[in-house]
C-alpha positions as CSV (number, residue, x, y, z in Angstrom):
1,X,-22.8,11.7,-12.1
2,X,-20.7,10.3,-8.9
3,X,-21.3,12.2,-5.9
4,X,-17.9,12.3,-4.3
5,X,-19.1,11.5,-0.8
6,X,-20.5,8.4,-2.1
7,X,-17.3,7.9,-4.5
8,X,-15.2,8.5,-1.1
9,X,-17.5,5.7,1.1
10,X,-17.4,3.0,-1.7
11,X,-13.3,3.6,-1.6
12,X,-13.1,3.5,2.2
13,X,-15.5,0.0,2.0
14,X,-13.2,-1.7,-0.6
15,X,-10.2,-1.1,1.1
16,X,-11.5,-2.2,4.6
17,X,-12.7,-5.1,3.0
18,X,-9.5,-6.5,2.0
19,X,-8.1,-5.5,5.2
20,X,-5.6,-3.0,3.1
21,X,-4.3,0.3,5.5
22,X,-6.6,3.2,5.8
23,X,-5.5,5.9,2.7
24,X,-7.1,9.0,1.1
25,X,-8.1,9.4,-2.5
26,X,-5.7,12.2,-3.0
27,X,-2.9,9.9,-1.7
28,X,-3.2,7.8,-4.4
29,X,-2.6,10.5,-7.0
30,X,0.8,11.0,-4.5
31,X,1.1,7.2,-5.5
32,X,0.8,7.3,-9.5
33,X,3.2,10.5,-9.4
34,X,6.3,8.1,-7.5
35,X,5.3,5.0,-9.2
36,X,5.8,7.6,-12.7
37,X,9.0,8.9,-11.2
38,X,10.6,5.7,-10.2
39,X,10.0,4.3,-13.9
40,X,11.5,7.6,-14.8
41,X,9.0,10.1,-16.1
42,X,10.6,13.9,-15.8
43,X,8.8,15.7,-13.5
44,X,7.3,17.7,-16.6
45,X,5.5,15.0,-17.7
46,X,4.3,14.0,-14.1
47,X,3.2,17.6,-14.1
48,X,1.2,17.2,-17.2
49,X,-0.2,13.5,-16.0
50,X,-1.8,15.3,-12.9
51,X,-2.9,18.6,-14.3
52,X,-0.9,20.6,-12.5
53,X,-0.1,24.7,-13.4
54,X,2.9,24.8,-12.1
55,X,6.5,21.9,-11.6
56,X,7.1,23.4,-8.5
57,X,4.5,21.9,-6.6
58,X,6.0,18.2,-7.8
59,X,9.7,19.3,-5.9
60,X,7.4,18.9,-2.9
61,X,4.9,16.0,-3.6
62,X,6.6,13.4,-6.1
63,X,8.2,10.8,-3.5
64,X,11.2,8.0,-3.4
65,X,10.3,5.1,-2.3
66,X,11.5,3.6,1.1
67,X,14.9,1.5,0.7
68,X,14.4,-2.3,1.7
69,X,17.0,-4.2,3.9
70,X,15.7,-7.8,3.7
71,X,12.5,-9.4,3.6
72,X,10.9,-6.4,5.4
73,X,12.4,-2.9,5.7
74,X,14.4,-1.6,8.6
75,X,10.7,-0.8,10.9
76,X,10.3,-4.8,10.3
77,X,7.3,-3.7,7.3
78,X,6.7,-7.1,5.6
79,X,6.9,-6.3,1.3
80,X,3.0,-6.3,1.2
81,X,3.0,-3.8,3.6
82,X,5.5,-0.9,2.4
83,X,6.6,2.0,4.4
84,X,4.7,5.5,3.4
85,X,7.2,7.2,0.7
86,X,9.1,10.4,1.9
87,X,9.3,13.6,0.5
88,X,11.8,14.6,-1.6
């Protein structure tokens, strides 16, 4: 079995390694709900994807992604570096 706490320190060291933002776990569930929503999943099906009881919680988790302007977005964010999502 995978203790989280060590499931949680292997994550943090493989992201600091390649130099990549510091994120939660959790956050990448956040992450596989938008990328589902933006290639169109219905939010029942996102609900069913995470194991989620109820659709309401998805009105205030499941995110657009951050509009572009140019090589970078309008903070100056180069692509490999996108802006967070927001909120519905």
């Amino acid at each position: 079995m995978l203790h989280p706490a060590n499931v949680t320190r292997r994550f943090i060291e493989l992201y600091e390694e390649i130099d990549l933002p510091p994120v939660r776990l959790h956050d990448l569930r956040h992450g596989a709900a938008t990328l589902a929503h933006v290639a169109g999943a219905d939010l029942k099906g996102i609900q069913e994807m995470l194991g989620h009881s109820s659709i309401d919680h998805h009105g205030r988790h499941v995110h657009e992604p951050a509009a572009r302007s140019g090589p970078g977005d309008r903070r100056g964010r180069s692509p490999a570096r996108p802006a967070r999502p927001c909120h519905l």
